[in-house]
C-alpha positions as CSV (number, residue, x, y, z in Angstrom):
1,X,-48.4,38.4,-30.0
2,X,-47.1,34.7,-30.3
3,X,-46.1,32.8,-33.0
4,X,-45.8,29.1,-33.2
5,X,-44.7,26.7,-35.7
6,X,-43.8,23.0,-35.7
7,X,-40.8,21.5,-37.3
8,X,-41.9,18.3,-39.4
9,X,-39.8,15.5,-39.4
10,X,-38.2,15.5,-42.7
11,X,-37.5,11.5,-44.3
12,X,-35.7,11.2,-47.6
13,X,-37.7,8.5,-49.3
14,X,-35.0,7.6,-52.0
15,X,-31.0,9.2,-51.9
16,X,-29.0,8.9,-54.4
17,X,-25.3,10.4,-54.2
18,X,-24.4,11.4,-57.9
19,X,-21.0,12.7,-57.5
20,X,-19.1,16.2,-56.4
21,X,-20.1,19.9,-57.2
22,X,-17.3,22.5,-57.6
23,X,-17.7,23.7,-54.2
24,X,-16.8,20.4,-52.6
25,X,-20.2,19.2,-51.3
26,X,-21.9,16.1,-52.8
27,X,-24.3,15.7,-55.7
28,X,-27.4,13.9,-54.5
29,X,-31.4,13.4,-56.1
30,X,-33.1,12.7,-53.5
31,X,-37.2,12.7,-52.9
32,X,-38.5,14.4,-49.4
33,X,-41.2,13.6,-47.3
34,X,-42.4,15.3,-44.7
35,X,-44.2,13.9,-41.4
36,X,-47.6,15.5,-39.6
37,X,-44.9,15.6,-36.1
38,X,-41.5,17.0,-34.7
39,X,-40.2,19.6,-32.8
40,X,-42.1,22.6,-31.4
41,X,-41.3,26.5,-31.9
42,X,-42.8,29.3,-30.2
43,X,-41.7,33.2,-30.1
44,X,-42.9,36.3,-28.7
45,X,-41.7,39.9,-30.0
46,X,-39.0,41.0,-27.5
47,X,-36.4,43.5,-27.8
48,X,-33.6,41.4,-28.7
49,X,-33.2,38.2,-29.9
50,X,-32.9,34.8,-27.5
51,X,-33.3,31.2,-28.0
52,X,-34.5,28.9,-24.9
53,X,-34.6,25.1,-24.9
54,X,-36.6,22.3,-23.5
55,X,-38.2,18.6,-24.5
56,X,-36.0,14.8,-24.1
57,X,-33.0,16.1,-26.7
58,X,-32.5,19.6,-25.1
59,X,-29.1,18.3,-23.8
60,X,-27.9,17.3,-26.9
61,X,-28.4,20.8,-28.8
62,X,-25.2,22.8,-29.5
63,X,-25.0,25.9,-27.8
64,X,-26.7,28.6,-28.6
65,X,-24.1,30.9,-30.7
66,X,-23.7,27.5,-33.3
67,X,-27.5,26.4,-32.7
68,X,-29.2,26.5,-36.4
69,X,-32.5,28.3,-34.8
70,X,-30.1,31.6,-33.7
71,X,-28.4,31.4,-36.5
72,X,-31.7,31.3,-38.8
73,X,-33.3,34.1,-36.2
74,X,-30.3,36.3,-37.0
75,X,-29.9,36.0,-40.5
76,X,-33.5,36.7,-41.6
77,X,-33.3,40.0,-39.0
78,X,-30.3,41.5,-41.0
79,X,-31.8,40.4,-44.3
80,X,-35.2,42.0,-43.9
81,X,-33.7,44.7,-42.0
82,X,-36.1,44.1,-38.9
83,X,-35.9,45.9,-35.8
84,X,-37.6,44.0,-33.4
85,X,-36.4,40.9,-31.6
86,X,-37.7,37.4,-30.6
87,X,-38.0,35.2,-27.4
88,X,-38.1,31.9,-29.3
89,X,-38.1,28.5,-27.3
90,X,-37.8,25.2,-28.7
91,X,-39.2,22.2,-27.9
92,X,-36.4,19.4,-28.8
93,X,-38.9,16.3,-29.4
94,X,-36.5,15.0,-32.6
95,X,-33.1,13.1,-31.6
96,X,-30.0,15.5,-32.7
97,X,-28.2,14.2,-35.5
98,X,-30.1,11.7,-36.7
99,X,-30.8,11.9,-40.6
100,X,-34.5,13.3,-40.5
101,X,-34.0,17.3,-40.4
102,X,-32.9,17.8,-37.2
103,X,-31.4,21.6,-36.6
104,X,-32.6,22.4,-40.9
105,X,-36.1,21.5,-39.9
106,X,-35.7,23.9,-36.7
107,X,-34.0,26.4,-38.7
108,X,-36.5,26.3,-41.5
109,X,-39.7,26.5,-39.0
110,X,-38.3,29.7,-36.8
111,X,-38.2,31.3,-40.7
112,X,-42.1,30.6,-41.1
113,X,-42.4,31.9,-37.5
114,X,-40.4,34.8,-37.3
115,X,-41.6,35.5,-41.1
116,X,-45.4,35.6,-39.2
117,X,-44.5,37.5,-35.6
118,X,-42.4,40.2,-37.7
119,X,-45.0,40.4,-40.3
120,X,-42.6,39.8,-43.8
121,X,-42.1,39.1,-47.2
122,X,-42.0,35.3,-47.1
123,X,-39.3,36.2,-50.0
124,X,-36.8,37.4,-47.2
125,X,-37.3,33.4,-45.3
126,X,-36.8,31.7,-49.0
127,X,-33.7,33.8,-49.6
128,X,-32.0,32.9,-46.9
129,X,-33.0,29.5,-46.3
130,X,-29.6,28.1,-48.9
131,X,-27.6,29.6,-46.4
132,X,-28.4,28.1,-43.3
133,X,-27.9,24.4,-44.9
134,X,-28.5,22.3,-48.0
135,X,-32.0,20.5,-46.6
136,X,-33.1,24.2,-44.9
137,X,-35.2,25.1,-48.4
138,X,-36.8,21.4,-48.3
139,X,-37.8,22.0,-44.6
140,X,-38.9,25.5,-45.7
141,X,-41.0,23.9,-48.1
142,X,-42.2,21.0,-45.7
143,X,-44.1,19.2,-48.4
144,X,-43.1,16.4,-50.5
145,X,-40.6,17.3,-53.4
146,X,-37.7,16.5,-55.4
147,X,-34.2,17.5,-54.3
148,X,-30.9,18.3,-56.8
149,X,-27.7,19.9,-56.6
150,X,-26.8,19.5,-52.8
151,X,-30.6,19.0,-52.1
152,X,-30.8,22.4,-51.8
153,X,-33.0,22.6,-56.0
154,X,-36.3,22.1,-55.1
155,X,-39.5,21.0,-57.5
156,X,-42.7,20.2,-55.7
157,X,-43.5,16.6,-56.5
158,X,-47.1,14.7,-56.4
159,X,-46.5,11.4,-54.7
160,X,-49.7,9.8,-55.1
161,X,-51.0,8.0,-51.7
162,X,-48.5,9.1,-49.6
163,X,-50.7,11.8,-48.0
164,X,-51.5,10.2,-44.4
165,X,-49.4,7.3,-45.2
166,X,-49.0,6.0,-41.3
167,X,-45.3,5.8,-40.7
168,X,-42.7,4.4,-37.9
169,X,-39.6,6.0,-37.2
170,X,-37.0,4.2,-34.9
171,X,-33.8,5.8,-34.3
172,X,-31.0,3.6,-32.1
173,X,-30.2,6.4,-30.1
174,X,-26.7,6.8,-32.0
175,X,-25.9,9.9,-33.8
176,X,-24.1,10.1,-36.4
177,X,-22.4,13.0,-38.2
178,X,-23.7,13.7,-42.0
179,X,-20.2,15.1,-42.7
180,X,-18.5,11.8,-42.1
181,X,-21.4,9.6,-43.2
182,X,-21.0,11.4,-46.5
183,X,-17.3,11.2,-46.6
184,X,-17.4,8.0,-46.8
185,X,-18.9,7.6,-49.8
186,X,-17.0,5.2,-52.6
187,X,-17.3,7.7,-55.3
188,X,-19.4,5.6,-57.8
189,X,-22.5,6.7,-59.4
190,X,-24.9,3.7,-58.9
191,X,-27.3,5.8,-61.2
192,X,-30.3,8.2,-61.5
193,X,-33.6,8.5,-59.0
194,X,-36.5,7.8,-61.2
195,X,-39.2,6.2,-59.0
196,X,-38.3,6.5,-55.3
197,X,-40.3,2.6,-54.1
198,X,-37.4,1.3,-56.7
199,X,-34.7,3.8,-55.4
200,X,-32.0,3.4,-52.6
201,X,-30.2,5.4,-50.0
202,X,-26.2,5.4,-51.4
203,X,-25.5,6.7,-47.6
204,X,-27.1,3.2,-45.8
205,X,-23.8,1.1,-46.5
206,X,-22.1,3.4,-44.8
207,X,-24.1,4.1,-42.0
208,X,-24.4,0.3,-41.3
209,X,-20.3,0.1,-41.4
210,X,-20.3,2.6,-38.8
211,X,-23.1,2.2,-36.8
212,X,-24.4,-1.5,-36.5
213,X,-27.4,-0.9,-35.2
214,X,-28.7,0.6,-38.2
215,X,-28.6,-2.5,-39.8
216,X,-30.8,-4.3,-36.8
217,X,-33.4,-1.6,-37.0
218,X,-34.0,-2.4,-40.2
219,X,-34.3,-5.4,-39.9
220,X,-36.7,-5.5,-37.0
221,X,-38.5,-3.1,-39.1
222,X,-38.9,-5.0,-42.3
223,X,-40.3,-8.3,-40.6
224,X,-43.2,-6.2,-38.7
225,X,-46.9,-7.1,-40.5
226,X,-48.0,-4.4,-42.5
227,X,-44.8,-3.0,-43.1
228,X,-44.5,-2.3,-46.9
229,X,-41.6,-0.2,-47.6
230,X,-38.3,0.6,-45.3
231,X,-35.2,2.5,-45.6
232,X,-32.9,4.8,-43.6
233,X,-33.2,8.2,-43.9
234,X,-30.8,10.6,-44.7
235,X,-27.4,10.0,-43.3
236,X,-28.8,8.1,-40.7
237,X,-28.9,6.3,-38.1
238,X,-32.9,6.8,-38.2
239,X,-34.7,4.2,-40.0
240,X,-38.5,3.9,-41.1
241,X,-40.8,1.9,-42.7
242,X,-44.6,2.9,-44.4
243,X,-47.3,0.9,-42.9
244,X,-50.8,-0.6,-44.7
245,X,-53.0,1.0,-41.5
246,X,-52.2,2.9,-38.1
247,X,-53.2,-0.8,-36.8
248,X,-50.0,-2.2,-37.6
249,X,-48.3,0.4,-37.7
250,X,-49.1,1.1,-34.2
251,X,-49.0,-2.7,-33.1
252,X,-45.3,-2.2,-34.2
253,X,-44.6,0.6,-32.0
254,X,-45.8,-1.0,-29.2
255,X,-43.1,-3.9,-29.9
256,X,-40.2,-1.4,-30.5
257,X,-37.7,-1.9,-28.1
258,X,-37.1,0.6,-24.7
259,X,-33.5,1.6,-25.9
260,X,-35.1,2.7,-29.0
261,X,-36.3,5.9,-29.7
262,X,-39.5,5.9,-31.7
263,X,-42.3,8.1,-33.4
264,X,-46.1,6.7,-34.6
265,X,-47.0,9.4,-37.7
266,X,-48.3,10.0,-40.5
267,X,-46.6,11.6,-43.8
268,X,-47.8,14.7,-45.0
């Protein structure tokens, strides 16, 4: 039997950094949104567990005993007390460490999988989804929805006409590290998310400061025609911007430049 499962793009539509929770991480509301693309999982019952890689970012995944996938693989074995093992391969089509789910979205899609090939309560993959990373239960989910805490309290949300909204992601082919991006946040509360469209990313400023090129995919992105609402996502440096038709939005990808990585999708 094989299992199969893609790993949505995850985009955080509005972010807004609230201050600090007891255990040291960062209070954030934030609204997620998930694309119809992104990286590709597969898996095959086998006797042990193992993770192969492949696809443009396979050089730039961590190693397999710190890789989010093995780590997800092995913590929903002990917890459902499973037996078996798993071949899994990945297909690395997202850039690494670039604001839009990255190893979470992995993480959370070899749960669904391995939840399928080992035939499991879903309750096991849900359980341990907090403790594989704050954005793994919003990747679990894959669907839009509201984000609290760390990002890690979920509520389902209804974002009227967002469903197949045609979308442009543009990354500068930069990483950047979500640790640092959020430690250099000012510590002021700029106020509660209410409606996203009138919302912000509190982690952009900072992203810009130390990555320029944020700041010029951006603004390419805002001067495109039909481009009605951009913003970074996440930590960064990915950008994106919501398009009026997959006309302009895919006369704009045709104009992105070559040293840009890029993805023509829809939202979910």
């Amino acid at each position: 039997m094989t299992a199969r499962e893609i790993a949505p793009a995850k985009l955080n539509l509005a972010l807004h950094v609230r201050g600090k929770l007891p255990d040291g991480r960062h209070a954030i509301e934030t609204v997620f949104a998930f694309c119809t693309d992104g990286d590709q999982l597969s898996a095959e019952v086998a006797d042990s567990l193992s993770l192969t890689a492949s696809g443009p970012f396979e050089a730039e995944l961590p190693p397999e005993d710190s890789n989010l996938v093995a780590r997800a693989a092995i913590t929903l074995q002990a917890a459902a007390g499973v037996r078996e093992g798993a071949a899994i391969h990945l297909t690395k089509i997202l850039p690494v460490a670039s604001g839009i789910g990255g190893g979470s979205a992995d993480a959370a899609a070899a749960l669904r999988m391995l939840t399928s090939l080992w035939r499991i309560d879903p309750a096991h993959a849900s359980a341990v989804a907090p403790e594989l990373g704050s954005d793994v239960p919003a990747c679990l989910l894959s669907l839009s929805a509201r984000g609290e805490g760390a990002g890690d309290r979920i509520s389902q949300v209804d974002l009227p006409g967002i469903s197949g909204a045609p979308a442009l992601l543009i990354n500068p082919r930069v990483q950047l590290s979500t640790a640092d991006v959020f430690a250099g946040w000012d510590g002021v509360d700029h106020g509660p998310l209410d409606d996203w469209r009138e919302g912000r990313n509190d982690l952009e400023p900072i992203a810009r400061a130390m990555v320029p090129q944020v700041e010029t995919v951006l603004a390419w992105l805002a001067v495109q025609p039909g481009a009605g609402f951009v913003r970074m996502s996440g930590s960064g440096a990915t950008c994106f911007a919501l398009f009026e038709s997959d006309e302009a939005r895919d006369s704009a990808a045709d104009r992105v430049p070559r040293e840009w990585w890029r993805l023509a999708t829809h939202l979910r």
